[in-house]
Structures are given as structure tokens and as C-alpha cells.
C-alpha positions as CSV (number, residue, x, y, z in Angstrom):
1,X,-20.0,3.3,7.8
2,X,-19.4,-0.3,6.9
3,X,-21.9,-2.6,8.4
4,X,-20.8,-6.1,7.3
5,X,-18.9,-9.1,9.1
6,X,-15.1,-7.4,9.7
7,X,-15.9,-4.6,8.5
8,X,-13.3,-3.3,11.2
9,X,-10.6,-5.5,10.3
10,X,-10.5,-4.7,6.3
11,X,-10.3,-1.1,7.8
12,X,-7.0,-2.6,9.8
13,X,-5.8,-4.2,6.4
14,X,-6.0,-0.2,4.9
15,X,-4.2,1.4,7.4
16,X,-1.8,-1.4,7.8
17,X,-1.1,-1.0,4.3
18,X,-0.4,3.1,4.4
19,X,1.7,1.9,7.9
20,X,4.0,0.1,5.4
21,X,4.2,2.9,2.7
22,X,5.4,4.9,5.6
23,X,8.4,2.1,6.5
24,X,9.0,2.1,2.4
25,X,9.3,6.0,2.4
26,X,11.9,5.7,5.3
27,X,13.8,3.4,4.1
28,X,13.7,4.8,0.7
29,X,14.9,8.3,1.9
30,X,17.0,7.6,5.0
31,X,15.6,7.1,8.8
32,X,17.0,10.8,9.5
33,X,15.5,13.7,10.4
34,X,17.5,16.3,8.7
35,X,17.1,14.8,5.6
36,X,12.9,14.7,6.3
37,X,13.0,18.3,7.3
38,X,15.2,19.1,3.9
39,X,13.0,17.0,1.4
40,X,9.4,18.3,0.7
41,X,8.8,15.2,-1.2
42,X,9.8,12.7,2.1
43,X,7.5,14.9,4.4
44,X,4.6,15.2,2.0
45,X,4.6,11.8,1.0
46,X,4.8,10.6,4.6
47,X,2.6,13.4,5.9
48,X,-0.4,12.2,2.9
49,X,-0.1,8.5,4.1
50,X,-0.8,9.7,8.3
51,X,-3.7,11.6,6.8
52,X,-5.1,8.4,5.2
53,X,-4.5,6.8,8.4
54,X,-6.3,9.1,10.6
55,X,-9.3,9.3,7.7
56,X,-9.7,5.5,8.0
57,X,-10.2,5.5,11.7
58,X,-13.1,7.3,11.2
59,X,-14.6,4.4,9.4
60,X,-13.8,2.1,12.6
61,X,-17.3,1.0,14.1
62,X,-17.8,3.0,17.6
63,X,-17.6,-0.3,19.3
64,X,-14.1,-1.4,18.2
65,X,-12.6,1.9,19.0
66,X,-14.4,1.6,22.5
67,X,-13.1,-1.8,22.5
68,X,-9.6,-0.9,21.9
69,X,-9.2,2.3,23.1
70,X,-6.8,1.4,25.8
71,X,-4.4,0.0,23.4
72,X,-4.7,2.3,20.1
73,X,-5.3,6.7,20.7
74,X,-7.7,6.3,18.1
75,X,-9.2,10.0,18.7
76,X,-5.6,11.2,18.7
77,X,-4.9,9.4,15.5
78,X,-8.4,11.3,14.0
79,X,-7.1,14.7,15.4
80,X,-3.3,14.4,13.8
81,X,-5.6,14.0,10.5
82,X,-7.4,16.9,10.8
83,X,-3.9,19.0,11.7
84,X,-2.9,17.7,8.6
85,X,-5.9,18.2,6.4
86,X,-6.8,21.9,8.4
87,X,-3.5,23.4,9.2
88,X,-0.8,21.0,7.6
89,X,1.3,24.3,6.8
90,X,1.7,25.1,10.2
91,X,2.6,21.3,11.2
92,X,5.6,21.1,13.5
93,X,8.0,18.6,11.0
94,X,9.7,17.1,14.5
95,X,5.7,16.2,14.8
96,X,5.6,14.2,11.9
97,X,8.7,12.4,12.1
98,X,8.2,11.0,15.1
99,X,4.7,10.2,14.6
100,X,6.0,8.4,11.4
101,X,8.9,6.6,13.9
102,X,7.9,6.1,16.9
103,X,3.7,5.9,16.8
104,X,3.5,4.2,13.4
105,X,5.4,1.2,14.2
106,X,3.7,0.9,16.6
107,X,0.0,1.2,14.7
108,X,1.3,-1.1,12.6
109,X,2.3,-4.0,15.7
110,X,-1.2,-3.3,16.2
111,X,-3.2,-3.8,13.0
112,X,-1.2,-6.9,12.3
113,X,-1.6,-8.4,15.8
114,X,-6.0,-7.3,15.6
115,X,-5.5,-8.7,11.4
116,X,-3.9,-12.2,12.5
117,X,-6.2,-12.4,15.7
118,X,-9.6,-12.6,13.1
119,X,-8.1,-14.5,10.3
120,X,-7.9,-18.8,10.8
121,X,-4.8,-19.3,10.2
122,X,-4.4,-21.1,6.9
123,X,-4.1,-25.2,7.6
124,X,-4.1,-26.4,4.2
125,X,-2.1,-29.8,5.5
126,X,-5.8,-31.4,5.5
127,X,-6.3,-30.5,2.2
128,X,-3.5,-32.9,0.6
129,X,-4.3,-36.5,-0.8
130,X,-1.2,-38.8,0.7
């Protein structure tokens, strides 16, 4: 477990990251279904990133997910990854694909509103010599 100053947020910045390989894959491949449930690449690729994603929100700190559990299913999130990582074989595909529309964009709202709430924002206007 990380135990430094936002440690929780550089968790965030992870999965925020795998959030936006999932966009990339669907926009690489096509936001349909039928081609996600004809390409084993498309579904494995986007199936490895949600496994990353429920892996990392294990490394949350206890307090944050109690923190922001109304907002973000974090234990559902953790139990999508271990389908995935104990029984990814006998995943339902309409499952995944709307876990990687619907729920993901929605993770991703999320990380980047909790990511841009704990960073200053940058005011490098007092920095300049005029």
C-alpha cells in the first residue's frame, strides 16, 4: 500500500490513463458492438485495460474509497477484476462493452474531476518579468 502524500491521486492518474487506452481502443476499432464481439483483439485489449483498472483500486487507501464510495462502486470495480482475472472465459462480452461505454466514461469524469481537485492549478502569470 502506498503511504505517501497523494498517494491516492497518482493511483487516479493510473487508472485515468488505462480509462483513455479504453477511448483509444474504441475509437481505433469502431464504438460497435458487433465488431467487439467479432474481434478477439478489441475485447482482449479492452478486457486487459478494466483488469488494470479494477487491480489499481485495490491500491486506493481504505479511507478514500470510504470517502468516495457514494460516487465511484469501487468494490464493484475490484469484483469486475477478479471476473476477468478468475473466470474471464466465461465473461458475458455485452458485459464488457458496456462497462467499457457506459461505466468507464464515467470512471474517467471521475478521476479527472478528484486529479484536477488536488493539483493547484498552474499560475505561472506571477512568474514573468514585465
Amino acid at each position: 500500500m502506498r503511504n505517501y502524500p497523494n498517494a491516492d491521486i497518482d493511483i487516479l492518474r493510473h487508472i485515468l490513463k488505462y480509462c483513455d487506452n479504453i477511448e483509444a481502443l474504441i475509437a481505433r476499432f469502431g464504438n460497435n458492438i458487433e465488431v467487439f464481439k467479432a474481434d478477439l483483439a478489441f475485447r482482449d485489449s479492452v478486457s486487459m485495460n478494466i483488469l488494470q483498472i479494477g487491480e489499481l483500486t485495490g491500491h486506493l487507501s481504505d479511507a478514500y474509497r470510504s470517502q468516495t464510495k457514494d460516487k465511484m462502486p469501487w468494490s464493484a470495480i475490484k469484483a469486475m477484476r477478479n471476473l476477468f482475472a478468475h473466470n474471464y472465459g466465461q465473461m458475458n462480452i455485452s458485459v464488457i462493452w458496456s462497462t467499457a461505454t457506459e461505466n468507464i466514461p464515467e470512471l474517467k469524469v471521475f478521476c479527472y474531476s478528484e486529479i484536477s481537485k488536488a493539483e493547484p492549478l498552474d499560475d505561472s502569470s506571477d512568474d514573468i518579468d514585465i
